[in-house]
TIVO-2410 file (N, C-alpha, C; in nm, 3 decimals):
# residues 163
REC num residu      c1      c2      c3 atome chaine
REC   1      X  -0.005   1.502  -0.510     N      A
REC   1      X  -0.138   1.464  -0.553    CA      A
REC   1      X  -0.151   1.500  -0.701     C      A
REC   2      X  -0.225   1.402  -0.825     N      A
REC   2      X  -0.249   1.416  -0.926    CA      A
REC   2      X  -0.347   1.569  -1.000     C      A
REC   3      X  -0.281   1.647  -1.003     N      A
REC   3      X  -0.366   1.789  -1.043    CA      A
REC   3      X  -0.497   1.776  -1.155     C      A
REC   4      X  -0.514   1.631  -1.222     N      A
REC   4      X  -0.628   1.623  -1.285    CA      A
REC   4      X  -0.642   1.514  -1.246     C      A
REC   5      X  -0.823   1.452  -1.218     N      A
REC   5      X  -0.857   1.320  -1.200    CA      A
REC   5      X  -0.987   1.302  -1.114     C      A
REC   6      X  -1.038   1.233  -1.089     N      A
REC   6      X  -1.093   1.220  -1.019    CA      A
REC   6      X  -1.129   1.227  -0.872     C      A
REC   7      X  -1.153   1.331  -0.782     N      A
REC   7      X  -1.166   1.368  -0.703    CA      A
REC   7      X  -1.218   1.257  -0.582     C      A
REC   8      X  -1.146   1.201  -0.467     N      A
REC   8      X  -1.205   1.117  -0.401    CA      A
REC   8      X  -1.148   1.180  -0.236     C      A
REC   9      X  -1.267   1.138  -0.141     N      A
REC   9      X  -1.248   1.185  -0.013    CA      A
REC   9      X  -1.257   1.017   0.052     C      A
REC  10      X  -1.164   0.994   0.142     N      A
REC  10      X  -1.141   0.876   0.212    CA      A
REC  10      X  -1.165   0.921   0.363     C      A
REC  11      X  -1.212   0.845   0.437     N      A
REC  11      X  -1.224   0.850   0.590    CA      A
REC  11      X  -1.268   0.677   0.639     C      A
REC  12      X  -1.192   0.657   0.688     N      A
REC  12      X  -1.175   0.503   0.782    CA      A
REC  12      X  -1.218   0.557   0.969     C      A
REC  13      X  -1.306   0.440   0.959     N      A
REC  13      X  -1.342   0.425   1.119    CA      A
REC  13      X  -1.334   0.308   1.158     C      A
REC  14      X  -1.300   0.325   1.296     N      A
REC  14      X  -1.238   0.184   1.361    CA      A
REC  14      X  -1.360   0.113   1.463     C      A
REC  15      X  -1.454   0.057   1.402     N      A
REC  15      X  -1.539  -0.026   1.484    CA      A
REC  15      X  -1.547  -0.137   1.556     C      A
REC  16      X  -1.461  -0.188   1.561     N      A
REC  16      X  -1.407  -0.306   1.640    CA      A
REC  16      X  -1.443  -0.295   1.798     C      A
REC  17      X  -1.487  -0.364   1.821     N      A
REC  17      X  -1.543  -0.379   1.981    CA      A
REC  17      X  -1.414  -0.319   2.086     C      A
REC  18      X  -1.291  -0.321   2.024     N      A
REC  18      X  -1.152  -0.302   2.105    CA      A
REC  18      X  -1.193  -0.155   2.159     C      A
REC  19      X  -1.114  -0.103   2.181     N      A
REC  19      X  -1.144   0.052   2.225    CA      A
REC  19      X  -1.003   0.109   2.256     C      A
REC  20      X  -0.870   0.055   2.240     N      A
REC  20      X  -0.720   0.065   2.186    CA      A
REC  20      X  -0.719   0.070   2.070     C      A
REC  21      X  -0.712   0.222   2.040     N      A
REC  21      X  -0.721   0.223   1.894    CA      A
REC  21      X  -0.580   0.245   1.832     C      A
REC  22      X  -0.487   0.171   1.950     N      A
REC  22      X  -0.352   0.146   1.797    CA      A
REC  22      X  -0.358  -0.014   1.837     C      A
REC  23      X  -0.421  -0.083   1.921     N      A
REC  23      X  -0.410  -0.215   1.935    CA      A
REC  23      X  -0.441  -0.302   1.842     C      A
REC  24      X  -0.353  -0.388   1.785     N      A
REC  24      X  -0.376  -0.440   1.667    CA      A
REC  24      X  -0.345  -0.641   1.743     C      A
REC  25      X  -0.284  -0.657   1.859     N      A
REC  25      X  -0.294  -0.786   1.905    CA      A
REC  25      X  -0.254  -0.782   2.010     C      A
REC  26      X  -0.214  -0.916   2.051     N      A
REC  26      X  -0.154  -0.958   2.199    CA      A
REC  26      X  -0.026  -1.094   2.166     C      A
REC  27      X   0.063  -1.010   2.269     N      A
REC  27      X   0.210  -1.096   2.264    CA      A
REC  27      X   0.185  -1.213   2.419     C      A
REC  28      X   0.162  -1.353   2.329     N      A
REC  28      X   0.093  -1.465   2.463    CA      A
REC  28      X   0.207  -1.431   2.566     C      A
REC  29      X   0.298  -1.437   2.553     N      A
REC  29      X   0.435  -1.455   2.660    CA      A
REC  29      X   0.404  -1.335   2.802     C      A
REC  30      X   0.404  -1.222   2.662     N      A
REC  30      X   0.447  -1.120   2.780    CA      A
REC  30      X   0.318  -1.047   2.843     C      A
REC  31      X   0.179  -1.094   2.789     N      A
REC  31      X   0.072  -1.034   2.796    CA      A
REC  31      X   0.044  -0.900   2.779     C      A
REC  32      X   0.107  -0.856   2.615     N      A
REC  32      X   0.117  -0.755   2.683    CA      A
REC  32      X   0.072  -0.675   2.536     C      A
REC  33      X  -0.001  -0.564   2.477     N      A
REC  33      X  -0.060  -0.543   2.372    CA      A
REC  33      X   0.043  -0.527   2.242     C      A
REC  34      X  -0.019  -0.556   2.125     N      A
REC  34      X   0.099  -0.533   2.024    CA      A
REC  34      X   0.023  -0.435   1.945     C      A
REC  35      X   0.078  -0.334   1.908     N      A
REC  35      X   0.103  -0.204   1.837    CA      A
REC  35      X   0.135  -0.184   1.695     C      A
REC  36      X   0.095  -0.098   1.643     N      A
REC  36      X   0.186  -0.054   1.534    CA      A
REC  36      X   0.275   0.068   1.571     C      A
REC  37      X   0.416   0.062   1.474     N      A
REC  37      X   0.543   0.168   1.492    CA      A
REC  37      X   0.472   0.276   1.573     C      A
REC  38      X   0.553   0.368   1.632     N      A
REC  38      X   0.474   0.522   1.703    CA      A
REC  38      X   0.360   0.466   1.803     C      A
REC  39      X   0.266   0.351   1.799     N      A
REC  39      X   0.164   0.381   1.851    CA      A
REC  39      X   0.048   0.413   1.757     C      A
REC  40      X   0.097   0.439   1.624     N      A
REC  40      X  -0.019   0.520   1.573    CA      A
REC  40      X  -0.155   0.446   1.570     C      A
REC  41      X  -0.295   0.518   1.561     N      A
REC  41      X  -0.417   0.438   1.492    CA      A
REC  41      X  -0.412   0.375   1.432     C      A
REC  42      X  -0.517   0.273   1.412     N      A
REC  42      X  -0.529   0.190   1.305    CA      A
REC  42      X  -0.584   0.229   1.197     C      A
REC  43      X  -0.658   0.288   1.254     N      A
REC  43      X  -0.776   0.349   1.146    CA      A
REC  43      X  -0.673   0.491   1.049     C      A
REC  44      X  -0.600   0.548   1.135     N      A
REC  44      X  -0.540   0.697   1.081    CA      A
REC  44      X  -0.454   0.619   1.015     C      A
REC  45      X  -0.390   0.516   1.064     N      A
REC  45      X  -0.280   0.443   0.925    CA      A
REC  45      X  -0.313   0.401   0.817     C      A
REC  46      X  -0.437   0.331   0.870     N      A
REC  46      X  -0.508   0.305   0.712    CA      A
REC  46      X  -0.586   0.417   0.602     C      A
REC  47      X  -0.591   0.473   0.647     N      A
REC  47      X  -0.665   0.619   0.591    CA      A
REC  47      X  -0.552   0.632   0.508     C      A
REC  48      X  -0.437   0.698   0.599     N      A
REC  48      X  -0.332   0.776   0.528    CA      A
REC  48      X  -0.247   0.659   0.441     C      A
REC  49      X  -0.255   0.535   0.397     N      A
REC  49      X  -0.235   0.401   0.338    CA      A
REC  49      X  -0.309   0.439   0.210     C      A
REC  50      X  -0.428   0.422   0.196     N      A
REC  50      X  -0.541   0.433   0.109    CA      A
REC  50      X  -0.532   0.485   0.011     C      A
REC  51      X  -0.538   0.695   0.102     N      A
REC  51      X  -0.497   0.789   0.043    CA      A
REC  51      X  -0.392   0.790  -0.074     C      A
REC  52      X  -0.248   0.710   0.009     N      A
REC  52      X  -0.139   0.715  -0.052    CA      A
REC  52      X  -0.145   0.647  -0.157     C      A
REC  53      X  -0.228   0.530  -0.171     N      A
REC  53      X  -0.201   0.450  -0.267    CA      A
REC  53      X  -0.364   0.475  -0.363     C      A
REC  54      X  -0.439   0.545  -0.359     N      A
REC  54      X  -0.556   0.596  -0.478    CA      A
REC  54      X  -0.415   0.707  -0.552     C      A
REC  55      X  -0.355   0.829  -0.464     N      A
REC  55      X  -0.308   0.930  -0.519    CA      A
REC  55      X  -0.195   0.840  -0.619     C      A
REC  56      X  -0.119   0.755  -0.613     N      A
REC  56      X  -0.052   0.665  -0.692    CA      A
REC  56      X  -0.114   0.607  -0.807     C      A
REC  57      X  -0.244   0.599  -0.755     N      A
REC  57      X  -0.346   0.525  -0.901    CA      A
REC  57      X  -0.373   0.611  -0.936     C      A
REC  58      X  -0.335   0.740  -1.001     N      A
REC  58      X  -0.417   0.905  -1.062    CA      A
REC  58      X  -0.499   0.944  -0.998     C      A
REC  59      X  -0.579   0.890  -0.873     N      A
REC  59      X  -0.666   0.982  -0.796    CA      A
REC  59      X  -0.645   1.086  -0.754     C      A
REC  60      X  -0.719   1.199  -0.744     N      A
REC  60      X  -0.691   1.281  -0.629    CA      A
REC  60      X  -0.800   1.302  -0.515     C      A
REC  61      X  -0.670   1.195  -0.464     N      A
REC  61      X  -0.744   1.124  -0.304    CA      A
REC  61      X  -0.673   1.217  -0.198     C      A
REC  62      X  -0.789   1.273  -0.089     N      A
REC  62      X  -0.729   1.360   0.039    CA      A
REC  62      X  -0.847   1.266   0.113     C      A
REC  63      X  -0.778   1.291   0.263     N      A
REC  63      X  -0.892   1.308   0.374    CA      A
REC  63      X  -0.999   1.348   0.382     C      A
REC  64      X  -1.115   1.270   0.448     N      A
REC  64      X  -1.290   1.312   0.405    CA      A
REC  64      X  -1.263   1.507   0.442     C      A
REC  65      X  -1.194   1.547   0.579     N      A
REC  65      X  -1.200   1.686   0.539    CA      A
REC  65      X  -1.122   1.776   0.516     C      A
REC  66      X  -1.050   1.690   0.463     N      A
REC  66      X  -0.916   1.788   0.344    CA      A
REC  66      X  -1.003   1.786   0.212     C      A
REC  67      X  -1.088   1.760   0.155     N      A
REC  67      X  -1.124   1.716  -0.003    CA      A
REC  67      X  -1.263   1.832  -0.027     C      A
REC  68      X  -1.259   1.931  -0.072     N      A
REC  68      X  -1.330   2.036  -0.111    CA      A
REC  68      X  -1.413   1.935  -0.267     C      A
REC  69      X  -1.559   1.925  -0.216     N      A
REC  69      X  -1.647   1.883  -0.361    CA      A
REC  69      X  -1.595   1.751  -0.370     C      A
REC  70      X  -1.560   1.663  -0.321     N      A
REC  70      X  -1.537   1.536  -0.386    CA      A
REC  70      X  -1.619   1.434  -0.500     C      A
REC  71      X  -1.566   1.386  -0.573     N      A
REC  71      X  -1.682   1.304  -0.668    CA      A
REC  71      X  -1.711   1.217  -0.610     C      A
REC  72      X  -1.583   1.141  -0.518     N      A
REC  72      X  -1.675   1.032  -0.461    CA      A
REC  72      X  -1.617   1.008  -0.356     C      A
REC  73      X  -1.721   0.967  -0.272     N      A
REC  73      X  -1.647   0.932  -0.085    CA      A
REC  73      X  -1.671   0.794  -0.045     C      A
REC  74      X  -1.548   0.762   0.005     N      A
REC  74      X  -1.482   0.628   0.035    CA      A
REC  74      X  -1.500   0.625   0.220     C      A
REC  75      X  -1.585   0.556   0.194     N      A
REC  75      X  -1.557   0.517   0.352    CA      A
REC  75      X  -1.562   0.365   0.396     C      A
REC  76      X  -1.440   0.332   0.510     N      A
REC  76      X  -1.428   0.217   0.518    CA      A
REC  76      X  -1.412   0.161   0.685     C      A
REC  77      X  -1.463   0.121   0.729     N      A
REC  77      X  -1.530   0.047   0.842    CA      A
REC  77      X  -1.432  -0.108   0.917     C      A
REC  78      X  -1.336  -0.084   0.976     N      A
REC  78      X  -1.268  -0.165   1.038    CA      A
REC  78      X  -1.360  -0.237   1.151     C      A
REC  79      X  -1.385  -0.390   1.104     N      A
REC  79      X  -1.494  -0.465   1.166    CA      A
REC  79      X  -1.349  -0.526   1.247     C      A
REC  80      X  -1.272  -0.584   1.198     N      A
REC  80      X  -1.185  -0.719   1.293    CA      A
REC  80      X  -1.040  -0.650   1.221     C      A
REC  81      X  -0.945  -0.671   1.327     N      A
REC  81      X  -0.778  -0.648   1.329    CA      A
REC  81      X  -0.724  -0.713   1.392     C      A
REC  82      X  -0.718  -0.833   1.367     N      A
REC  82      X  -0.629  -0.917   1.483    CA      A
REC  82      X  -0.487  -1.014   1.440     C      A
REC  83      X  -0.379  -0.970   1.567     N      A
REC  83      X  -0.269  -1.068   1.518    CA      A
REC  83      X  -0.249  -1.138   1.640     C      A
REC  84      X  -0.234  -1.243   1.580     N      A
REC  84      X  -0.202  -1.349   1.740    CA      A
REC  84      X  -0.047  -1.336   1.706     C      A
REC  85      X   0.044  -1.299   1.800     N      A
REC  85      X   0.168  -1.290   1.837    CA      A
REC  85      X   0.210  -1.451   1.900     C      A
REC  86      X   0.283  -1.534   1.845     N      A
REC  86      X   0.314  -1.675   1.907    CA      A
REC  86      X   0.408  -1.653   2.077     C      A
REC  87      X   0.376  -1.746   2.130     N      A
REC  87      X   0.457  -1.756   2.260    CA      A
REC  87      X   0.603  -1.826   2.248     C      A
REC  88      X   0.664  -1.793   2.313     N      A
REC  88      X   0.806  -1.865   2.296    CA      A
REC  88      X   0.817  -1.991   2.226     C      A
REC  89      X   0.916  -2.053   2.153     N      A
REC  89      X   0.893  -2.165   2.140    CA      A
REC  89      X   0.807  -2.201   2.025     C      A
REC  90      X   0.690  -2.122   1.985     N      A
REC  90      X   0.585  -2.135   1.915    CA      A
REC  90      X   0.643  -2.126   1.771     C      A
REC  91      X   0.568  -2.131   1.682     N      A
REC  91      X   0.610  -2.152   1.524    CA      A
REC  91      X   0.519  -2.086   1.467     C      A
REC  92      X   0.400  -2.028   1.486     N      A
REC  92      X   0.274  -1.961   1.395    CA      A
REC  92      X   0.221  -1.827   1.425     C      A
REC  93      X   0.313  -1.760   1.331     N      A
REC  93      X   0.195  -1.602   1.353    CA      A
REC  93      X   0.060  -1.621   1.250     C      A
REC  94      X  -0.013  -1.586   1.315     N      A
REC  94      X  -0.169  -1.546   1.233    CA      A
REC  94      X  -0.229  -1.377   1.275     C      A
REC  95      X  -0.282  -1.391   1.159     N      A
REC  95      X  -0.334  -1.243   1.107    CA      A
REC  95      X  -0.478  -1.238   1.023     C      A
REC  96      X  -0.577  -1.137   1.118     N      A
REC  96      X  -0.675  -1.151   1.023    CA      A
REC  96      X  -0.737  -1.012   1.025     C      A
REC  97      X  -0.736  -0.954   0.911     N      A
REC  97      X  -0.838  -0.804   0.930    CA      A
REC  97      X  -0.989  -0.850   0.833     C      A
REC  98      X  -1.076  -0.789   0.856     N      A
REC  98      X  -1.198  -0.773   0.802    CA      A
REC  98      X  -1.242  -0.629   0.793     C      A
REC  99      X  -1.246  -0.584   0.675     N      A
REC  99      X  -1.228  -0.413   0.647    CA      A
REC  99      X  -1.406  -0.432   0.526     C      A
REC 100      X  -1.480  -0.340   0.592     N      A
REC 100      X  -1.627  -0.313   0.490    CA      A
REC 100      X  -1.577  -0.167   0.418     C      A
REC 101      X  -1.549  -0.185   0.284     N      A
REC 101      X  -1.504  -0.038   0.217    CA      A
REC 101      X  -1.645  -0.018   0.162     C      A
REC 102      X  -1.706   0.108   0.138     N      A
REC 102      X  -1.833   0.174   0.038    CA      A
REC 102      X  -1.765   0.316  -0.016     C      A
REC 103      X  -1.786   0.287  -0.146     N      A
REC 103      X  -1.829   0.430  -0.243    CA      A
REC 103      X  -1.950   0.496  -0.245     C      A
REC 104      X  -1.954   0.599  -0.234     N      A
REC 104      X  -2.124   0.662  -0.314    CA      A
REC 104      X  -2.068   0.809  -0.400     C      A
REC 105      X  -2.095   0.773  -0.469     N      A
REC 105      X  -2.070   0.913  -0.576    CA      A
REC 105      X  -2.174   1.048  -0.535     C      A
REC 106      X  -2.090   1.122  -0.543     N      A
REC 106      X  -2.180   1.289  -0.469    CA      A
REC 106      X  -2.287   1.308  -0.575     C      A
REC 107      X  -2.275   1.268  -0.732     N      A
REC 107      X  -2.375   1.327  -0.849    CA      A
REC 107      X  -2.472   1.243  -0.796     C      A
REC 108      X  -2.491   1.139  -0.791     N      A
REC 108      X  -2.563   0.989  -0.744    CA      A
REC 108      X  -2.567   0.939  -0.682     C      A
REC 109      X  -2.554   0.977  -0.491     N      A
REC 109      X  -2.574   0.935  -0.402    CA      A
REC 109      X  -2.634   0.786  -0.373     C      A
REC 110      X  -2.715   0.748  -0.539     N      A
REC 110      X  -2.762   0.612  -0.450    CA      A
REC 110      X  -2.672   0.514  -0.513     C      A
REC 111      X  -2.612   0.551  -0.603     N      A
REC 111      X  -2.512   0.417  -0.680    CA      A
REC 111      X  -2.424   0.439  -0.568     C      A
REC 112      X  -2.418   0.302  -0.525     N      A
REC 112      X  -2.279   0.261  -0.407    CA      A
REC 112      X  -2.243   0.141  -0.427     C      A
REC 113      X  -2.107   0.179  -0.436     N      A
REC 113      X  -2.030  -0.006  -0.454    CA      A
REC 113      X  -1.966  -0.037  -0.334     C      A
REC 114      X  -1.952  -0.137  -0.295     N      A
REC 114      X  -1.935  -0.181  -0.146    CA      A
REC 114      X  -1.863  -0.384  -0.185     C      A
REC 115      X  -1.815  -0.338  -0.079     N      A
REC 115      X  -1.738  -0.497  -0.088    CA      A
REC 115      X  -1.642  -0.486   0.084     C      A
REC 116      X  -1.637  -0.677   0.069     N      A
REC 116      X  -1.581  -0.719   0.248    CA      A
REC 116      X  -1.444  -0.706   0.216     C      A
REC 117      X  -1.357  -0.667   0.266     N      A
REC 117      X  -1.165  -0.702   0.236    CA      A
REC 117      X  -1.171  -0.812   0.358     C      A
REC 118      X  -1.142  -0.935   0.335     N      A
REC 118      X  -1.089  -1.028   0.455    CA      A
REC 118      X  -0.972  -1.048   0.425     C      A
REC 119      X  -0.899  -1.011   0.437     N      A
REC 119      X  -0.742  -1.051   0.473    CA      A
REC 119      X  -0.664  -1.137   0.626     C      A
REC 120      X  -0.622  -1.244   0.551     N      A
REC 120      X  -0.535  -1.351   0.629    CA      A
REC 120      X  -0.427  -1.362   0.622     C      A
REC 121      X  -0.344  -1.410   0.682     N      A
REC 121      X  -0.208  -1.400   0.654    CA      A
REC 121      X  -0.163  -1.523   0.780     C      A
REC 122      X  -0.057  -1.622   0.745     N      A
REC 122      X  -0.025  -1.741   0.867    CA      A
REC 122      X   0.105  -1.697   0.817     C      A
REC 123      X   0.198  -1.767   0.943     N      A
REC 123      X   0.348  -1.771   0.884    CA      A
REC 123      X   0.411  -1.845   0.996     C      A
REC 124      X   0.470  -1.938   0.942     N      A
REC 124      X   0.487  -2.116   1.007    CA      A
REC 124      X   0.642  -2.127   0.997     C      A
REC 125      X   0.723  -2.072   1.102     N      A
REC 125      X   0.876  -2.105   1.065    CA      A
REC 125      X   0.939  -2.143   1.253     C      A
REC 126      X   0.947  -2.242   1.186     N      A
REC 126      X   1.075  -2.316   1.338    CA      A
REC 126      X   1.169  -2.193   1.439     C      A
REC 127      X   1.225  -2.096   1.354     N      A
REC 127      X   1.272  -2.029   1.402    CA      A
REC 127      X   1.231  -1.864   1.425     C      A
REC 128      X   1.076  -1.863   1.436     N      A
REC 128      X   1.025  -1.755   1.452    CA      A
REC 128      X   1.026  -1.667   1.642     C      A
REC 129      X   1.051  -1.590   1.649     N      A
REC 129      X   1.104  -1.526   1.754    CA      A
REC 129      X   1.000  -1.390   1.804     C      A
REC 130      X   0.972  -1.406   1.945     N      A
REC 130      X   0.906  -1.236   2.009    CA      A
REC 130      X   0.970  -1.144   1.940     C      A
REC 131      X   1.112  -1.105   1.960     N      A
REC 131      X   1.164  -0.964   1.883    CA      A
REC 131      X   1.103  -0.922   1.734     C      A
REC 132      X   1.078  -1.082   1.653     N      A
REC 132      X   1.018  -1.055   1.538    CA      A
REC 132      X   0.883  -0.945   1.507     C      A
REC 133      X   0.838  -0.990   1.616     N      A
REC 133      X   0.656  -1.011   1.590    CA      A
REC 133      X   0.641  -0.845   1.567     C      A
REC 134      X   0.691  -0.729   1.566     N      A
REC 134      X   0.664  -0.594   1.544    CA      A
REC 134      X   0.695  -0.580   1.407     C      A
REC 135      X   0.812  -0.684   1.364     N      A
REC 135      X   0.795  -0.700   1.191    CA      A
REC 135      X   0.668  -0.747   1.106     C      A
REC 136      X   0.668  -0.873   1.189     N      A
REC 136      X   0.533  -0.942   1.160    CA      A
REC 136      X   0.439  -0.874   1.189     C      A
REC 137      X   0.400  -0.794   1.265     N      A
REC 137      X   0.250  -0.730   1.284    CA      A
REC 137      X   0.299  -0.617   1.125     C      A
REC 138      X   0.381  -0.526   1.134     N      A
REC 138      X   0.393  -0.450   1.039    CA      A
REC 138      X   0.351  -0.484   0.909     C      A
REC 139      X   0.368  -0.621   0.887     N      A
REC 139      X   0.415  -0.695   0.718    CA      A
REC 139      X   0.245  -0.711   0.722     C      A
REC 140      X   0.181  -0.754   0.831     N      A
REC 140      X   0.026  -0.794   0.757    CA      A
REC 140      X  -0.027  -0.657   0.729     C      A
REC 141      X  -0.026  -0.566   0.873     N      A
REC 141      X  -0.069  -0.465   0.826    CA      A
REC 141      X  -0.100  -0.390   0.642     C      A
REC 142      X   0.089  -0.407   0.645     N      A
REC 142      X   0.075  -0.374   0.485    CA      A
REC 142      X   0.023  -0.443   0.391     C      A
REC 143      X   0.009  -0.572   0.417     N      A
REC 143      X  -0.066  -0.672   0.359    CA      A
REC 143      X  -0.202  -0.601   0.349     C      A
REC 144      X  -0.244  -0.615   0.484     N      A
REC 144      X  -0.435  -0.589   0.472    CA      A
REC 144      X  -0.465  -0.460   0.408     C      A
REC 145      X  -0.318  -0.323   0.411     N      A
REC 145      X  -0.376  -0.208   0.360    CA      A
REC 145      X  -0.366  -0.216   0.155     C      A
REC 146      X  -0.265  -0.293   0.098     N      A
REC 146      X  -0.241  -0.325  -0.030    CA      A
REC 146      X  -0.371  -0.374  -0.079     C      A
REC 147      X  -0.427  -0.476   0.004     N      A
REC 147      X  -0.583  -0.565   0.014    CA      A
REC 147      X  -0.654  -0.471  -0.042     C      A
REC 148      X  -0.655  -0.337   0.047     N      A
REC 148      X  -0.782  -0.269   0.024    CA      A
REC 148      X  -0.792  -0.179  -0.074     C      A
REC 149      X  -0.655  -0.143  -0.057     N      A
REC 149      X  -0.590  -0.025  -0.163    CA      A
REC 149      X  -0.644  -0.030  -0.353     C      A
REC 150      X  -0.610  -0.227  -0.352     N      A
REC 150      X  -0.625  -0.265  -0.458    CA      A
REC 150      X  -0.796  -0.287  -0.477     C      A
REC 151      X  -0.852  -0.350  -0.414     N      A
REC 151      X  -1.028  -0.349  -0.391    CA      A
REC 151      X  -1.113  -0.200  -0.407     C      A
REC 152      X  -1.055  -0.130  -0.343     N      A
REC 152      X  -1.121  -0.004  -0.337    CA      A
REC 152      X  -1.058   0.053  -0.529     C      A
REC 153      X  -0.992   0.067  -0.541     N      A
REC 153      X  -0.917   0.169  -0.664    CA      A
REC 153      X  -1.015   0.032  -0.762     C      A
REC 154      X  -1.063  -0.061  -0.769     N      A
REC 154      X  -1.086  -0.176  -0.878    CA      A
REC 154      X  -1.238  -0.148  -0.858     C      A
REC 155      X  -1.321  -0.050  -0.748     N      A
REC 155      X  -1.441  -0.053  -0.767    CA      A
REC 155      X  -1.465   0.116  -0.783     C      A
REC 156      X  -1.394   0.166  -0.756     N      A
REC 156      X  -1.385   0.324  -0.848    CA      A
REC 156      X  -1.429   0.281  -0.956     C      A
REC 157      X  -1.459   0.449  -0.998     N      A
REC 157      X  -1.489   0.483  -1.158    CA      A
REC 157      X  -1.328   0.507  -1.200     C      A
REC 158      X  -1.289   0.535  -1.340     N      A
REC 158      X  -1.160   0.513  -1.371    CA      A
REC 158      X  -1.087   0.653  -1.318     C      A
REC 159      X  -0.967   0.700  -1.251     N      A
REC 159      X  -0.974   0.828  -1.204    CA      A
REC 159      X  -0.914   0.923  -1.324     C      A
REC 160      X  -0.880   0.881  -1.444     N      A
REC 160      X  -0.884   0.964  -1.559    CA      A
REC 160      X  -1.049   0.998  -1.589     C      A
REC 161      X  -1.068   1.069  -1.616     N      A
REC 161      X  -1.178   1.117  -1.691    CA      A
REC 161      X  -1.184   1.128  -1.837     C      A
REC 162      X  -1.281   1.051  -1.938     N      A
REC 162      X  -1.238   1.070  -2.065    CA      A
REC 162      X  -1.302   1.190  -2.117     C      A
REC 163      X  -1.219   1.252  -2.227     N      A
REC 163      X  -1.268   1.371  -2.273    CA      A
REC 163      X  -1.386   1.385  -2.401     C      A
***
């Protein structure tokens, strides 16, 4: 983590009507739920995504309660996560997340910047395969978390501080 900068606390919640909170789709064939690697959350992957990639932009970004005094808290609201996994034979993965990110700065609680992340993603190949689709769920994932990574760090304040 960047030892000077701007202080930010991140915490993601998973609101999605689902209630499988590593369920990210369904494989038509086998009926059967599709996952991310481990099993993990959606929400704890994206958190620890976020994190990783503000602390890369000079933030010093922790978890809402790892972050002692934060300047500003990031919280972001997983409305939709869905990948349709194709059935045998089939040719089209689709992917769609809908992520609500908000800032509010601790000095100024009422200045808040807020914005929708919709991220899509199709992928149309003759020779697309079930064994694939844990790649393919992986690749949007990182897709939708880069989405936000980049949205959120572009509606920050700059995480240098000028002197």
């Amino acid at each position: 983590m960047p030892e000077q900068g701007l202080r930010v606390s991140v915490m993601v919640a998973d609101d999605r009507s689902e209630k499988l909170p590593s369920r990210v789709g369904v494989a038509r064939d086998y009926n059967r739920d599709v996952v991310l690697v481990g099993h993990a959350s959606l929400a704890a992957a994206l958190e620890d995504e976020l994190v990783s990639a503000l602390r890369a932009r000079g933030y010093r970004a922790d978890h809402l309660g790892d972050t002692p005094a934060a300047d500003v808290s990031v919280l972001v609201r997983i409305v939709r996560f869905a990948t349709d996994v194709p059935a045998l034979g089939s040719v089209r993965f689709q992917g769609r997340s809908v992520l609500v990110a908000q800032a509010t700065a601790s000095q100024a609680p009422d200045s808040v910047w807020a914005d929708i992340v919709d991220t899509r993603d199709e992928i149309v190949d003759a020779n697309l395969a079930i064994p694939e689709a844990g790649a393919l769920v992986e690749r949007f994932f990182r897709k939708a978390a880069t989405d936000l990574a980049q949205r959120v760090s572009t509606g920050l304040p700059p995480a240098r501080r000028e002197s």
